[in-house]
N, C-alpha and C positions, 0 to 999 in steps of 0.2 A: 530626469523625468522624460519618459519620448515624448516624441511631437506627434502628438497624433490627437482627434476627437473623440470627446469625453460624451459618457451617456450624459452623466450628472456631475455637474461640480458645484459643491456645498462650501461657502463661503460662512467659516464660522464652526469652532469647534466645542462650542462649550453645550450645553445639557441639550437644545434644542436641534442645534446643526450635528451632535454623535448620534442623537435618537434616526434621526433622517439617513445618516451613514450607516446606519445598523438593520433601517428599512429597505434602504436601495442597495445595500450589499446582497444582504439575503436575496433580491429578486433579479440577483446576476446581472447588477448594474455598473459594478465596478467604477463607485460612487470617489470623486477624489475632493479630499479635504481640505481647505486652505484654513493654516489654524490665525490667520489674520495676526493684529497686534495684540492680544490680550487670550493669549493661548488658554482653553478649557473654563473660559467667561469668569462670571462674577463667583462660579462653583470651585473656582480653582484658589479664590483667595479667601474662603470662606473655612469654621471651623466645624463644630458640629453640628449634622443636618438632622432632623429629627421629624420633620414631614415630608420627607419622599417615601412614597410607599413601598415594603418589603422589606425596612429596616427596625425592626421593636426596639433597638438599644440604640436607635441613629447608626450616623456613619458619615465620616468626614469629607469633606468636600471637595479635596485633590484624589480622597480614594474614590470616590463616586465618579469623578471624572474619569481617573487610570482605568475602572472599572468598566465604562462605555467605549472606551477608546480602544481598550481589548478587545471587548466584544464585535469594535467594529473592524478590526481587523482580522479577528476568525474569520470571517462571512468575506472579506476578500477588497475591505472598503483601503485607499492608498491616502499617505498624508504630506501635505507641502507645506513646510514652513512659509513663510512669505505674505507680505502687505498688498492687499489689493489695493492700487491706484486709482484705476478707474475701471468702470465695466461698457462696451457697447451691448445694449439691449435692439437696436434700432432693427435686425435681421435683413438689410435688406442691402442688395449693392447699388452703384445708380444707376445701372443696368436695369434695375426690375429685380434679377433673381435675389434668389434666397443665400441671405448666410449664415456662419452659426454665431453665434452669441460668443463677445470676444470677451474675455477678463484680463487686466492687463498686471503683471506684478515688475514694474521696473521697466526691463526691456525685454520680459519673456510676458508673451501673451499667448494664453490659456484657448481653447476653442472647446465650447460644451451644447450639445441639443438642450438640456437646461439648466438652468441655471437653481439653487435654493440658497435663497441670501437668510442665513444665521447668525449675522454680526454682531447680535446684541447691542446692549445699549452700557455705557460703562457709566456709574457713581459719579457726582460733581462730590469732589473732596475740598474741605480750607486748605490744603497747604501746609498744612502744620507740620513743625519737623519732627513730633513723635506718632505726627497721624498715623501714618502708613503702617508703623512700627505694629501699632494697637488695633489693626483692623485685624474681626475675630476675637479682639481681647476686652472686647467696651465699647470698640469701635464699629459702629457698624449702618448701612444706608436703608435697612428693611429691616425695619420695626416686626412685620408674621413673622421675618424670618427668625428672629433673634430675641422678642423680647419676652419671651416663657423665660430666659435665663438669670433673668434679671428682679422674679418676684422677688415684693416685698422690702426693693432699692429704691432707692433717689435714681432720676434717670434727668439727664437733660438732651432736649430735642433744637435740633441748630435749621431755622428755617423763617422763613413771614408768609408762607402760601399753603394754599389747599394741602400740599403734600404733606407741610409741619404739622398743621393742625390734625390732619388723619394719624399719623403719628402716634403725636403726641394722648389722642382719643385711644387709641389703641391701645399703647403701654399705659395707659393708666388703671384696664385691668391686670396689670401686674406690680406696677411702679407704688409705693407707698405714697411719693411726690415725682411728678413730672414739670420740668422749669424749660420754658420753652424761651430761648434767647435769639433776639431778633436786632441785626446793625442798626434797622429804622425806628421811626418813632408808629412809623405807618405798615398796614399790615396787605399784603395784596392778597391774601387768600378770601374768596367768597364771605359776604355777611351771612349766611348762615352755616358755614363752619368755625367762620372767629367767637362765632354767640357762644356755638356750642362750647368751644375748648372755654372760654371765658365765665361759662356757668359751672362750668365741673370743678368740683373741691381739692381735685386732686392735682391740676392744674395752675401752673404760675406764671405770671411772665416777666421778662427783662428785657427790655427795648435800649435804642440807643448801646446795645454791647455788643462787642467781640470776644471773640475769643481766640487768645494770644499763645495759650499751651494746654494739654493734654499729657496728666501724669497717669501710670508712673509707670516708663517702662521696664527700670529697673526688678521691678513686681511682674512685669509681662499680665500685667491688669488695669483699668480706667481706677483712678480714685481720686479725681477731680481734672476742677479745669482752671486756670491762669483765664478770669474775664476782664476788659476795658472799657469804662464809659467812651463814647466817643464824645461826647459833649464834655466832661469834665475832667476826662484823663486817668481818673484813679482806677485801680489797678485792686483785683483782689481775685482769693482763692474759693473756687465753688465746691464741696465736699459731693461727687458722683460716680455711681457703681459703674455708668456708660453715657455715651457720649451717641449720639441718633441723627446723620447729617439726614436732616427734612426740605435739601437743595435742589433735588431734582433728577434729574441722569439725562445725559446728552446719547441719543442714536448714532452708533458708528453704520453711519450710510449715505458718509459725506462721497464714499464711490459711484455714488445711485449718480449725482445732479438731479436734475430737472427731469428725469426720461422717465420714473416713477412717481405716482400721487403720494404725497409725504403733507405734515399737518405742519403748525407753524412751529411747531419745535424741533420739525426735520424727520419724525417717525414715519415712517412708511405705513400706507394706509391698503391692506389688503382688498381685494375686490373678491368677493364672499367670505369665504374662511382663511385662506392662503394663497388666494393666487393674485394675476398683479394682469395691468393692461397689457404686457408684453407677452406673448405667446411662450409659452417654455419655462417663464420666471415665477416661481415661486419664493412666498415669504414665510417666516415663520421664526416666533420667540421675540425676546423682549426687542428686537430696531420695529416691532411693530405693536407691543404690547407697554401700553404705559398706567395702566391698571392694575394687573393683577402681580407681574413681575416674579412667578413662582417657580421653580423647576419643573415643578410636574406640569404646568401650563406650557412649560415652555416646549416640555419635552411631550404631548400631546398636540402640538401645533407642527414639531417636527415630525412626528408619524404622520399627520397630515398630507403633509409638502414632498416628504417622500412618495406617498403612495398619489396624488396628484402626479407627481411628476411621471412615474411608472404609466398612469393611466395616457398620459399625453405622448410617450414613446412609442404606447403602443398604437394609438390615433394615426401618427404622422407614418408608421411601418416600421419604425429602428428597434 
């Protein structure tokens, strides 16, 4: 990679940080991509997408990725493997002047006029040793995303907060039965979303359980779960078409520290649409989006940040 200063460097390759590569290439910005730890985001381990627009039959979600990362490499955008450590946003030496916004991977530090942090926000998974297996096959963190596939199943949602309960409301216009299983006896999600999941018919719950296994992969499909009382030990098999972790997702923007406003679960908190209190830095996609969590959200917030960014190069004279 030369040493030299970058217009743009976009931290984050998956739907939101290739859209932003696809916008500052085109605008002969010769945008460079750091594809961080979780190359091509939560799109990359995903199977059929069926609501990004300009697909009628869907389209899968490492070719939806292969497919922007092409595109950003027509237009002339460059890609660095490699873990962002830390970033200085600070711009300034203790002289007074000005410097550029340093990104650090290791022992090579990056130099960009700005910065578009795309790092998404990655799934909290149980653990389970066929989880992973079945993520795409039953398995899956985004109930919009996934749960049209599953009309007319048993579905269980793994959570005790706001997120379970949205969930679990969700797929129940699809789900025949939705069994929302919960470690506590106690539920932190708001009283009026616990009312609601608790009033719906379609709605069940089990408290006090874990859950110990997820079959089957020999099927390469969900068709049940291995659950645990934690109080009384017994041990039994749940008959379900999918398995719905309603746990939450952690923001990979543990590089930010303290130098950006981030809420208390670490999310980065944009000042207007995408930009941030640091001159040059832009946000955009899920490390700042813990609502909607969509592609097309995401990859409209990176058109965004893109075109920000352009409008502030052109500001400063680069």
């Amino acid at each position: 990679m030369p040493d030299k200063m970058r217009n743009v460097i976009i931290i984050g390759s998956g739907c939101s940080g290739l859209t932003a590569a696809i916008y500052a290439a085109r605008a002969n910005l010769s945008p460079l991509v750091i594809d961080g730890h979780e190359p091509g985001g939560q799109l990359a381990i995903t199977t059929l997408v069926e609501n990004f627009p300009g697909f009628p039959d869907g389209v899968q979600g490492p070719e939806l990725i292969e497919n922007m990362r092409k595109q950003a490499l027509r237009f002339g955008a460059e890609f660095l493997a490699g873990h962002v450590v830390t970033v200085d946003l600070s711009q300034k030496r203790p002289d007074g002047s000005k410097k550029p916004i340093e990104i650090k991977l290791g022992r090579e530090t990056l130099l960009a006029r700005t910065l578009i942090i795309a790092s998404g926000a990655s799934a909290r998974w149980l653990g389970l040793a066929n989880e992973q297996a079945l993520i795409g096959h039953g398995v899956s963190s985004c109930a919009t995303c996934d749960g049209f596939f599953f009309s007319g199943k048993e579905i269980a949602v793994i959570g005790g907060g706001d997120s379970a309960m949205e969930e679990a409301l969700f797929l129940s216009r699809f789900a025949t039965k939705v069994t929302i299983i919960h470690r506590r006896g106690a539920f932190r999600a708001s009283k009026i979303m616990l009312e609601r999941a608790r009033q719906h018919q379609q709605i069940k719950f089990l408290t006090d359980t874990v859950v110990d296994d997820v079959f089957d992969v020999s099927k390469k499909e969900v068709t049940g779960l291995r659950l645990r009382n934690l109080k009384t030990g017994e041990q039994w098999d749940l008959p379900v078409s999918a398995m719905f972790l309603g746990i939450g997702h952690t923001p990979n923007a543990q590089f930010v520290g303290e130098q950006l406003a981030r809420d208390g679960d670490g999310y980065l908190i944009p000042d207007g649409y995408v930009g941030s209190r640091a001159p040059g830095v832009f946000i955009s996609g899920d490390v700042a989006d813990r609502h909607y969590r969509q592609a097309v959200t995401a990859a409209g917030t990176g058109c965004m940040a893109a075109l920000e960014a352009e409008k502030y190069l052109e500001e400063i004279g680069k």
